[in-house]
N, CA, C and O atoms as a GROMACS GRO file, in nm:
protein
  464
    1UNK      N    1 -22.879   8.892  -5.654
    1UNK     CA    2 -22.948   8.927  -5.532
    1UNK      C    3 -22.883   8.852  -5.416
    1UNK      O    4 -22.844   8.736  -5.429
    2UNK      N    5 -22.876   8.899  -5.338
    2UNK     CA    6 -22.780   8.862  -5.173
    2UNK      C    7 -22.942   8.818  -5.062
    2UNK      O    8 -23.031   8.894  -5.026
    3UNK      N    9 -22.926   8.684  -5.040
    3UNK     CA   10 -22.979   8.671  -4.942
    3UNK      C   11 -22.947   8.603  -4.788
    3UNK      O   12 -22.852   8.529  -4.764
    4UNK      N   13 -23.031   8.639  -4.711
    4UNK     CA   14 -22.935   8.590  -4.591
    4UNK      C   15 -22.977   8.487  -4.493
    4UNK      O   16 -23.027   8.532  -4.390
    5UNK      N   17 -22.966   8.344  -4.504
    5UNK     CA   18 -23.036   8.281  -4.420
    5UNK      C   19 -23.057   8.313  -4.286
    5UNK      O   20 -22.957   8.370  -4.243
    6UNK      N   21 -23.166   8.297  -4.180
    6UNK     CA   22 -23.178   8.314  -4.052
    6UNK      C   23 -23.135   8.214  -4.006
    6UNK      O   24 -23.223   8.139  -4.048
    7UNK      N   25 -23.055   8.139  -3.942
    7UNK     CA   26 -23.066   7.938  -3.915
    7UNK      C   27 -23.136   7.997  -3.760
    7UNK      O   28 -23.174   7.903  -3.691
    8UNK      N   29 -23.152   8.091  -3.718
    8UNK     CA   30 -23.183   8.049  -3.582
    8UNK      C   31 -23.336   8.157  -3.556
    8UNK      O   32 -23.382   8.213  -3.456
    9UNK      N   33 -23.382   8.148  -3.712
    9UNK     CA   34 -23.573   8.173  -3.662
    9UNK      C   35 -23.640   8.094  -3.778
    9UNK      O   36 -23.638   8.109  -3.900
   10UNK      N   37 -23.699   8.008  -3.698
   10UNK     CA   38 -23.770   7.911  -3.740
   10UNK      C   39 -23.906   7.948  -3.842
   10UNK      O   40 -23.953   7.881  -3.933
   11UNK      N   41 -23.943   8.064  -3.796
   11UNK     CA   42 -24.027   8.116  -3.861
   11UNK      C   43 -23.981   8.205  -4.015
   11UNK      O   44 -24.058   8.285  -4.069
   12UNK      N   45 -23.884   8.181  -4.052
   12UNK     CA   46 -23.800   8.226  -4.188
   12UNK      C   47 -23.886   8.168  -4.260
   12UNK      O   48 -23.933   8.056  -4.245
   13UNK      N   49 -23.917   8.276  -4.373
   13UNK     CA   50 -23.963   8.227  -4.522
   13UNK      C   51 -23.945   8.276  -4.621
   13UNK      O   52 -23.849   8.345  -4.588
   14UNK      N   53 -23.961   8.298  -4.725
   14UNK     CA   54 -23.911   8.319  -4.820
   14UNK      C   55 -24.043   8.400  -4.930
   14UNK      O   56 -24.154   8.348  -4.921
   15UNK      N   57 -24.033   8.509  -5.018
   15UNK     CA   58 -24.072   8.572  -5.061
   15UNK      C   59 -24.061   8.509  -5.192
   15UNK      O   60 -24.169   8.459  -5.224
   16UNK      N   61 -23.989   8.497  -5.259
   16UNK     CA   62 -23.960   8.420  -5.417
   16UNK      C   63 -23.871   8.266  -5.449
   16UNK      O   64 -23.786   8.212  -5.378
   17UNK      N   65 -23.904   8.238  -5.528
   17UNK     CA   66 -23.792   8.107  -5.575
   17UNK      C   67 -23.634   8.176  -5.592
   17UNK      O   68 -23.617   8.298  -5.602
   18UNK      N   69 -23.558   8.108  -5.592
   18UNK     CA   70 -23.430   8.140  -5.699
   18UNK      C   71 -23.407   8.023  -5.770
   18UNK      O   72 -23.435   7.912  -5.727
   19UNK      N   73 -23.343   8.051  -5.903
   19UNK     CA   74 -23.292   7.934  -5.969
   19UNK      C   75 -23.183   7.914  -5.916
   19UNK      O   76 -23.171   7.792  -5.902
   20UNK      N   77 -23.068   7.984  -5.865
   20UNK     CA   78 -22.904   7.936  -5.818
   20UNK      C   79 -22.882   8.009  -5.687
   20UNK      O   80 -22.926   8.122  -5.664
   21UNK      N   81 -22.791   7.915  -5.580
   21UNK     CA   82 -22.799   7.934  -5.458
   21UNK      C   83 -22.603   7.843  -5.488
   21UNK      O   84 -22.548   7.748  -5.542
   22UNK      N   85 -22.575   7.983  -5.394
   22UNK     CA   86 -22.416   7.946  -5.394
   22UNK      C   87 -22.405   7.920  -5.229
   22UNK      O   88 -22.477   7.990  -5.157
   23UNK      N   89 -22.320   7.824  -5.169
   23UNK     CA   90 -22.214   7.844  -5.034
   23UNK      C   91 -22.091   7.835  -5.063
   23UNK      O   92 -22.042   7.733  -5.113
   24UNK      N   93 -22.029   7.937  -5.037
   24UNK     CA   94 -21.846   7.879  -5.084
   24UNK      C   95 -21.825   7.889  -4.892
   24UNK      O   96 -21.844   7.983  -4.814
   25UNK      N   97 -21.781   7.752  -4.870
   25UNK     CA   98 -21.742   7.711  -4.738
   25UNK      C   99 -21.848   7.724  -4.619
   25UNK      O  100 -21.843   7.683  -4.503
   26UNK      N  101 -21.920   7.777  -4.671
   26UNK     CA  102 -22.026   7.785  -4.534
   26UNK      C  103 -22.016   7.676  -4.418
   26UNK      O  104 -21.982   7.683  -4.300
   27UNK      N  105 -22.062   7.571  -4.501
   27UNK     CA  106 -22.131   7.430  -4.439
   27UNK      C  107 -21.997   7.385  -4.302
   27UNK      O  108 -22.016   7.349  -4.185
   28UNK      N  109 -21.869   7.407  -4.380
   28UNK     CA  110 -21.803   7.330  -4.274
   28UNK      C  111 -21.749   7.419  -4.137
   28UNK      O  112 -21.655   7.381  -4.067
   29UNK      N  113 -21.823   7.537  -4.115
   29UNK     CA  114 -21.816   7.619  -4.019
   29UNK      C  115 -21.945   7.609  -3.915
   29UNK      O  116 -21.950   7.676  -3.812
   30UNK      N  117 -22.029   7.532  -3.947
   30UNK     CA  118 -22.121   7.511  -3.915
   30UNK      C  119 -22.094   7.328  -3.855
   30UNK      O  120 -22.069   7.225  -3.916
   31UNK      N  121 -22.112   7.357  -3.719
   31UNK     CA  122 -22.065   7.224  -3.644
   31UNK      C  123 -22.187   7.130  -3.638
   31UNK      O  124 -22.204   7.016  -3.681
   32UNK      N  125 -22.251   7.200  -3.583
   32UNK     CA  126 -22.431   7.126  -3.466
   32UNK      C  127 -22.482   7.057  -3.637
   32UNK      O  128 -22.469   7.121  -3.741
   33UNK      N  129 -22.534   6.926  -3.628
   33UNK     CA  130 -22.531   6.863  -3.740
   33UNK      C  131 -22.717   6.937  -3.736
   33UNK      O  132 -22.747   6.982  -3.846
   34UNK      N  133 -22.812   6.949  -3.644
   34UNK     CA  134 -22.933   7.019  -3.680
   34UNK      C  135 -22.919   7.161  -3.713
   34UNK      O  136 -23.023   7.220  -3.740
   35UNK      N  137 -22.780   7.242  -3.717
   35UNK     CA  138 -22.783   7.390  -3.784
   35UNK      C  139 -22.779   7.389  -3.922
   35UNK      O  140 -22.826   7.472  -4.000
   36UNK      N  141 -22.702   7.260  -3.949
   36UNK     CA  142 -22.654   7.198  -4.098
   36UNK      C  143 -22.809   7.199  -4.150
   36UNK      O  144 -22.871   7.289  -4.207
   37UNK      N  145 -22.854   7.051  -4.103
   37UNK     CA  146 -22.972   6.983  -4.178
   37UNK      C  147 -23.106   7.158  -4.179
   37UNK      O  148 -23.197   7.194  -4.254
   38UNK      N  149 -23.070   7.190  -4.106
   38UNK     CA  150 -23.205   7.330  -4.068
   38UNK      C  151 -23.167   7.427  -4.230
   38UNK      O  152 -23.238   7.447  -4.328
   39UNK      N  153 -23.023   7.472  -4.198
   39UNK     CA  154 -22.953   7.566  -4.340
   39UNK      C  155 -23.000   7.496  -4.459
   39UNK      O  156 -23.058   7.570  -4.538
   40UNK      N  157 -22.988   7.327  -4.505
   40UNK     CA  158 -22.995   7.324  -4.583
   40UNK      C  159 -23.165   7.265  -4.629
   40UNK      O  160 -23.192   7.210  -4.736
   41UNK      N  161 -23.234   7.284  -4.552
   41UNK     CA  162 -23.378   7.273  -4.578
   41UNK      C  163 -23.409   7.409  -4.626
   41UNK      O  164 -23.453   7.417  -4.740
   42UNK      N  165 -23.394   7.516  -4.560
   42UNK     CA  166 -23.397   7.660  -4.589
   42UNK      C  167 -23.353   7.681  -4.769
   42UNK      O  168 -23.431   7.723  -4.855
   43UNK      N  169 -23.245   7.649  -4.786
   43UNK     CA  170 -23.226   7.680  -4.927
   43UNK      C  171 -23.282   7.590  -5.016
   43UNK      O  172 -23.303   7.613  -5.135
   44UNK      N  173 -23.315   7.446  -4.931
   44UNK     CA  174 -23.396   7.361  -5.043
   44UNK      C  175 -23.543   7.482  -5.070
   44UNK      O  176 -23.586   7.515  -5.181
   45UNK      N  177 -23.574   7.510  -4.993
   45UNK     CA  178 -23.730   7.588  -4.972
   45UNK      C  179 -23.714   7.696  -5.050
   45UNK      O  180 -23.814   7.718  -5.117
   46UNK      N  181 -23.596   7.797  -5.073
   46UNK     CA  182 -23.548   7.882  -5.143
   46UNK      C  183 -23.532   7.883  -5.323
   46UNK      O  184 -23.542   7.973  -5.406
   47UNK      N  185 -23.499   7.720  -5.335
   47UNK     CA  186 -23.462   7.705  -5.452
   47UNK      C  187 -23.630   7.650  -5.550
   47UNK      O  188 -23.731   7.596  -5.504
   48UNK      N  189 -23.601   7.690  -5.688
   48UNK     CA  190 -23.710   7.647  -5.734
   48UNK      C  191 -23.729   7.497  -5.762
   48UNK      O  192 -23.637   7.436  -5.707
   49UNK      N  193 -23.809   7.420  -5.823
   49UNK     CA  194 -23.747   7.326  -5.892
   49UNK      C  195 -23.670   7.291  -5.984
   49UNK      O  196 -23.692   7.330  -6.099
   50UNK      N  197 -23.573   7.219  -5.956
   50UNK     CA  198 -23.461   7.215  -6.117
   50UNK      C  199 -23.384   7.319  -6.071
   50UNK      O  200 -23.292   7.357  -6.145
   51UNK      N  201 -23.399   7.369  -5.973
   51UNK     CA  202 -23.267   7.509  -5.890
   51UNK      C  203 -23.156   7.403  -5.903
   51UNK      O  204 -23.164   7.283  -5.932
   52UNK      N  205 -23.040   7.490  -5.871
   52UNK     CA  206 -22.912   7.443  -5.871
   52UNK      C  207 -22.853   7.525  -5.746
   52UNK      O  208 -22.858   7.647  -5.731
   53UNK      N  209 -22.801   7.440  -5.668
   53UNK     CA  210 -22.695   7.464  -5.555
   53UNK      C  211 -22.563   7.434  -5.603
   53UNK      O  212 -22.549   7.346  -5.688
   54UNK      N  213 -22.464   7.499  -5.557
   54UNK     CA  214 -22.330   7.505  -5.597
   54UNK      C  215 -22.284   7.502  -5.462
   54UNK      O  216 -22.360   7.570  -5.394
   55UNK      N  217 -22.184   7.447  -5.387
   55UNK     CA  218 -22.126   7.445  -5.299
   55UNK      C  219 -21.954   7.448  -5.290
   55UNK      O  220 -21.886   7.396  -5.378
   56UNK      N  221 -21.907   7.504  -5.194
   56UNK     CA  222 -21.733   7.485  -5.243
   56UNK      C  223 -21.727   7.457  -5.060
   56UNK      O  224 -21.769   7.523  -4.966
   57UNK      N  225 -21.649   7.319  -5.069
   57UNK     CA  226 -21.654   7.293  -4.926
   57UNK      C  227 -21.485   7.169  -4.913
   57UNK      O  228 -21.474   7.064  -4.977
   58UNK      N  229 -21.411   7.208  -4.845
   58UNK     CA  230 -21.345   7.114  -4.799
   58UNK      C  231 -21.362   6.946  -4.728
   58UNK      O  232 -21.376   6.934  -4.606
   59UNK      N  233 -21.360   6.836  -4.811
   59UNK     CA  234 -21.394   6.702  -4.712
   59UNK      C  235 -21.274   6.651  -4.665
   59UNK      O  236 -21.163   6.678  -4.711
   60UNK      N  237 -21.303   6.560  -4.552
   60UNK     CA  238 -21.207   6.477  -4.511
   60UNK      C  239 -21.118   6.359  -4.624
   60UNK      O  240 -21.150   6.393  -4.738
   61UNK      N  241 -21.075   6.303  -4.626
   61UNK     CA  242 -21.040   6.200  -4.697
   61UNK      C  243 -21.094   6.074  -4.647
   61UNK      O  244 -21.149   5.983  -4.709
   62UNK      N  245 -21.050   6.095  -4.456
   62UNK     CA  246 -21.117   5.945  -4.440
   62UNK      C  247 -21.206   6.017  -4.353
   62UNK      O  248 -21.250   6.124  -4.393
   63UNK      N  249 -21.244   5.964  -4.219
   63UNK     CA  250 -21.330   6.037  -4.069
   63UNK      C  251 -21.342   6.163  -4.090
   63UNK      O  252 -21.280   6.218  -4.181
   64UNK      N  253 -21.395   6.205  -4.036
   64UNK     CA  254 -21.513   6.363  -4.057
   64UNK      C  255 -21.320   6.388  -3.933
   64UNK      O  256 -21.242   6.305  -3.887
   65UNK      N  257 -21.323   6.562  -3.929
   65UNK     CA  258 -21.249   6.528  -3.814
   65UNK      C  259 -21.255   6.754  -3.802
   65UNK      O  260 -21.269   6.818  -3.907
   66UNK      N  261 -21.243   6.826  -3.668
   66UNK     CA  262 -21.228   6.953  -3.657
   66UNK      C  263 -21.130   6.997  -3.673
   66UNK      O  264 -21.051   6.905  -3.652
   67UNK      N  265 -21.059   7.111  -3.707
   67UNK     CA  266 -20.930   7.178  -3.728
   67UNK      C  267 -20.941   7.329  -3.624
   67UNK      O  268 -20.993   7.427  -3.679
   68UNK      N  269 -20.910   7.339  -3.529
   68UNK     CA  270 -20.900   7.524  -3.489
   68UNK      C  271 -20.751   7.563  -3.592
   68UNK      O  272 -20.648   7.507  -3.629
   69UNK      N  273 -20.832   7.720  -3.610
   69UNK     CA  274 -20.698   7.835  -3.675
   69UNK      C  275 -20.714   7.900  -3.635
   69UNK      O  276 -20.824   7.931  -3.591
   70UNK      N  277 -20.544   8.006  -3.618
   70UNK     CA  278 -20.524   8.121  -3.580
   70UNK      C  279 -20.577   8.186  -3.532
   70UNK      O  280 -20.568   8.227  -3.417
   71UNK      N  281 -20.703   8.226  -3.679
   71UNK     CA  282 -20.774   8.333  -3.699
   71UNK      C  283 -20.912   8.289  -3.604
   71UNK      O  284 -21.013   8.357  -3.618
   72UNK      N  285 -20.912   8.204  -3.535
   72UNK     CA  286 -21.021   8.205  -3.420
   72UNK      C  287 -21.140   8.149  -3.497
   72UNK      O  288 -21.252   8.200  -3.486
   73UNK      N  289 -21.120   8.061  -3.560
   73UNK     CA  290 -21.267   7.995  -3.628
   73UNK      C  291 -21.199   7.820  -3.584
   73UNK      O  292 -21.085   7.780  -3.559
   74UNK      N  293 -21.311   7.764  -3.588
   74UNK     CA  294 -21.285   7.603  -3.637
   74UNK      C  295 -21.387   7.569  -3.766
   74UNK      O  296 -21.496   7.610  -3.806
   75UNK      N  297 -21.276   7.455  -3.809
   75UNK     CA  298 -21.358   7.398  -3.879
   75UNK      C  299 -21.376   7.269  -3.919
   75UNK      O  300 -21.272   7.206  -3.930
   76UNK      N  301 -21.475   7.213  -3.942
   76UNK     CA  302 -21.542   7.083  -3.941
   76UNK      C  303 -21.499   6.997  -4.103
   76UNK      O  304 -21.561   7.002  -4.209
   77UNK      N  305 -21.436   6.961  -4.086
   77UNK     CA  306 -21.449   6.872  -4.224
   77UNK      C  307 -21.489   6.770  -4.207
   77UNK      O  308 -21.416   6.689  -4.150
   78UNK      N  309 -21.657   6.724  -4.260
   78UNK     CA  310 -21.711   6.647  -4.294
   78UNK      C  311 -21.609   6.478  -4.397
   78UNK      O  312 -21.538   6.488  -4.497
   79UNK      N  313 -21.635   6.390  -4.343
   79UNK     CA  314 -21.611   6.276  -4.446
   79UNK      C  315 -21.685   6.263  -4.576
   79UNK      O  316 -21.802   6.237  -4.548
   80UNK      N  317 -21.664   6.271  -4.722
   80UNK     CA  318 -21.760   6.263  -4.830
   80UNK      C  319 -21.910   6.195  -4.778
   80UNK      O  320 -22.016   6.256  -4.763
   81UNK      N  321 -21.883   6.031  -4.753
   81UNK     CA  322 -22.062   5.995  -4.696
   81UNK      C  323 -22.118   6.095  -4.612
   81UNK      O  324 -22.234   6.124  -4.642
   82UNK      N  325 -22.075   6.147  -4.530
   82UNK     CA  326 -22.134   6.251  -4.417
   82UNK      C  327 -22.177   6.381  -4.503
   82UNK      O  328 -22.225   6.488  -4.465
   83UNK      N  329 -22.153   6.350  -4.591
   83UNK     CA  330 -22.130   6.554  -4.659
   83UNK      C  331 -22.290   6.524  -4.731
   83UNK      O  332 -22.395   6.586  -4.729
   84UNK      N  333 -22.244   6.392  -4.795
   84UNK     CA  334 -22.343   6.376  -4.913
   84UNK      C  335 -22.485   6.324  -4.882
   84UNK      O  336 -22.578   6.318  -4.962
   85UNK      N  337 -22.490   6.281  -4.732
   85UNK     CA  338 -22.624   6.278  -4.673
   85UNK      C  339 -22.695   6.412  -4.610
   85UNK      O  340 -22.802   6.412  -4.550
   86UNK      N  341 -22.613   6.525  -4.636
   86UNK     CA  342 -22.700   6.595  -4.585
   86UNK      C  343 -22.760   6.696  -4.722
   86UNK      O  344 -22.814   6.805  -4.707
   87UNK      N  345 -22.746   6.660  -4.793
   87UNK     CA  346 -22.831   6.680  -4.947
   87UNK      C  347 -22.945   6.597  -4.996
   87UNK      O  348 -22.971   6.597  -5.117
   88UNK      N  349 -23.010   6.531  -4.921
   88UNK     CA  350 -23.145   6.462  -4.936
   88UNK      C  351 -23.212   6.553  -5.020
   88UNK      O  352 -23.178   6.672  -5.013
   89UNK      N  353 -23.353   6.500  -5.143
   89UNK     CA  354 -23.423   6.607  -5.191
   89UNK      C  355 -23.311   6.720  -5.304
   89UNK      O  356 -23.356   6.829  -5.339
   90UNK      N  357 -23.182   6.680  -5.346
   90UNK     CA  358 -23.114   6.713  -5.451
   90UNK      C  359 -23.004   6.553  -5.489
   90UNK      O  360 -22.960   6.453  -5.432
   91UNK      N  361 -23.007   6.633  -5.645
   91UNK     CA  362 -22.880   6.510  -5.661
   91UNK      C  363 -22.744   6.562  -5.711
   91UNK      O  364 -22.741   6.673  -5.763
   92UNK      N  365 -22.636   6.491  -5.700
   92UNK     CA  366 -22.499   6.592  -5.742
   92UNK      C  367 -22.498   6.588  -5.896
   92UNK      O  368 -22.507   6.494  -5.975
   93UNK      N  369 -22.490   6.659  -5.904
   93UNK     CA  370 -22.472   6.689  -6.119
   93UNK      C  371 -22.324   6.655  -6.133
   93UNK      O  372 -22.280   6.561  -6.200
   94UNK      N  373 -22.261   6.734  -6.068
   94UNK     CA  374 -22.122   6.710  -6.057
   94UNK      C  375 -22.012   6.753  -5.942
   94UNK      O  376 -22.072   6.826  -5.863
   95UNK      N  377 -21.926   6.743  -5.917
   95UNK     CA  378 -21.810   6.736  -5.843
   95UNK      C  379 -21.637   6.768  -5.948
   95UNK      O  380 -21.572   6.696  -6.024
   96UNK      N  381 -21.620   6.906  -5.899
   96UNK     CA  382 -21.522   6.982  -5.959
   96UNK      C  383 -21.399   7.006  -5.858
   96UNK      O  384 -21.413   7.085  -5.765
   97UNK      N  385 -21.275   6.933  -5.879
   97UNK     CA  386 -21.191   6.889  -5.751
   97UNK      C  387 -21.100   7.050  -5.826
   97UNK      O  388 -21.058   7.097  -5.932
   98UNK      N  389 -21.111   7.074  -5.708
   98UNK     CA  390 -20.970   7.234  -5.709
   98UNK      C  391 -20.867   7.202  -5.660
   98UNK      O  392 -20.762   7.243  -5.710
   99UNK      N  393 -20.868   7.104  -5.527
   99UNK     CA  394 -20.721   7.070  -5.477
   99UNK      C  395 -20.729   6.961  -5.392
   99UNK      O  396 -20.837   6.933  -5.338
  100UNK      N  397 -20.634   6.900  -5.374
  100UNK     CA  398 -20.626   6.814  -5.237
  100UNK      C  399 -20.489   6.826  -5.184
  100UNK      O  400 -20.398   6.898  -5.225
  101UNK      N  401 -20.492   6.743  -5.087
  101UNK     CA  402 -20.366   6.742  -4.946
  101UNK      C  403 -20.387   6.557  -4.964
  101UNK      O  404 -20.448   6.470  -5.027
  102UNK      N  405 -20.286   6.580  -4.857
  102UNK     CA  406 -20.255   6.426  -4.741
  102UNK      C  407 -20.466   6.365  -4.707
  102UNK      O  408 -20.531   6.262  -4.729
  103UNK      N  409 -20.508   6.558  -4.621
  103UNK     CA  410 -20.642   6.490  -4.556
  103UNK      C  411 -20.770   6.522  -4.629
  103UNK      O  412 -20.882   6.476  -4.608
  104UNK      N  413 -20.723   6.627  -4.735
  104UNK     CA  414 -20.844   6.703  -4.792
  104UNK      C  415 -20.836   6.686  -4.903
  104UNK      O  416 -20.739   6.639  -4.962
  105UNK      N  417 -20.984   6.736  -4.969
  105UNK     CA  418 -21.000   6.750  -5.069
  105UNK      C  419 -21.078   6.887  -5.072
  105UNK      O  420 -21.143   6.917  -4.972
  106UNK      N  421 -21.074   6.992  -5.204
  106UNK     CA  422 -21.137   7.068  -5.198
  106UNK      C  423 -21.205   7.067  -5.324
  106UNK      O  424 -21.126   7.059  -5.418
  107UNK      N  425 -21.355   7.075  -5.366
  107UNK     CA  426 -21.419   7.111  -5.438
  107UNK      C  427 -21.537   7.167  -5.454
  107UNK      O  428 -21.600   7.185  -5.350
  108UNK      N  429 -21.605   7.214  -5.591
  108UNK     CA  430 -21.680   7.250  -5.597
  108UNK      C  431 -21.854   7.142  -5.609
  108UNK      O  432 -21.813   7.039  -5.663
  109UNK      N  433 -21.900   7.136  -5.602
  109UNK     CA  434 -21.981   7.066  -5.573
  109UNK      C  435 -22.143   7.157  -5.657
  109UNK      O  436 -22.179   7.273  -5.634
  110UNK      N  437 -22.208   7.060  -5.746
  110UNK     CA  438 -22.318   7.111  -5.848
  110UNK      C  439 -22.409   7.018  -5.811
  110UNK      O  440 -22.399   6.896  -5.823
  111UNK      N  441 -22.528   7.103  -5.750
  111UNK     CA  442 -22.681   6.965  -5.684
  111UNK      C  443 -22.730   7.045  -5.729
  111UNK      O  444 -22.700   7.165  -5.728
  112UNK      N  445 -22.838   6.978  -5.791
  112UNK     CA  446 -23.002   6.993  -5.854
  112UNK      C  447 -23.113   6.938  -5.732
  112UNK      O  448 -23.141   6.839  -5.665
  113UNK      N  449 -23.147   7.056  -5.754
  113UNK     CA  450 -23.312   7.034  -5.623
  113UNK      C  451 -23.392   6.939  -5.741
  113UNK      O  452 -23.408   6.970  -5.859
  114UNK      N  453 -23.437   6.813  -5.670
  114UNK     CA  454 -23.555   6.713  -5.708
  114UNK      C  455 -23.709   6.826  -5.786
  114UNK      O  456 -23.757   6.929  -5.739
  115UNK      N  457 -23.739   6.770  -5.878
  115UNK     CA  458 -23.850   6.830  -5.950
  115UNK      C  459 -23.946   6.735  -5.876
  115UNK      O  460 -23.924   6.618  -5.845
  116UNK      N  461 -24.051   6.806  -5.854
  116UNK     CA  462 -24.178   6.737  -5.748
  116UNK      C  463 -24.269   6.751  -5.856
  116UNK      O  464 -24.387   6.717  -5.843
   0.00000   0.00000   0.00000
């Protein structure tokens, strides 16, 4: 099932749980650190308990730092501490490295929403 966050109506809610909630790159296209923390309350609210988020996101190595491309986007690469505070209310299961550079790292990233 395809769902589509609103980040910009506050009044968004949600009809059912899901057990699994994917972003492949979302997060680091997303600059304003309250569009971040807002997105990822939304899918905490989305997920059941014991849900699993999967994330695939590029980090910095050292300082958070922006990149513009070509193709008319920027993007934000978060520093790991910076990435990993905005997952409050889950914990990482694991961390699945696909690649790195000189500044990056790219992986996949496995959080479990907190059982209440």
């Amino acid at each position: 099932m395809y769902m589509k966050l609103d980040l910009d109506d506050d009044t968004w809610t949600i009809n059912e749980e899901h057990n699994i909630v994917f972003l492949m790159g979302v997060l680091q296209t997303l600059h304003n650190h309250r569009t971040v923390k807002r997105a990822i309350a939304k899918i905490r609210q989305a997920l059941c308990a014991g849900g699993i988020l999967v994330t695939r996101e590029s980090l910095a190595k050292g300082k958070s730092f922006v990149r513009a491309y070509e193709a008319g986007y920027y993007a934000l690469y978060r520093s790991r501490p910076h990435h990993m505070k905005l997952f409050q209310g889950f914990t990482l299961e694991r961390e699945i490295l696909l690649s790195e550079s000189l500044e990056l790292r790219n992986s996949f990233f496995i959080f479990q929403k907190a059982v209440s």
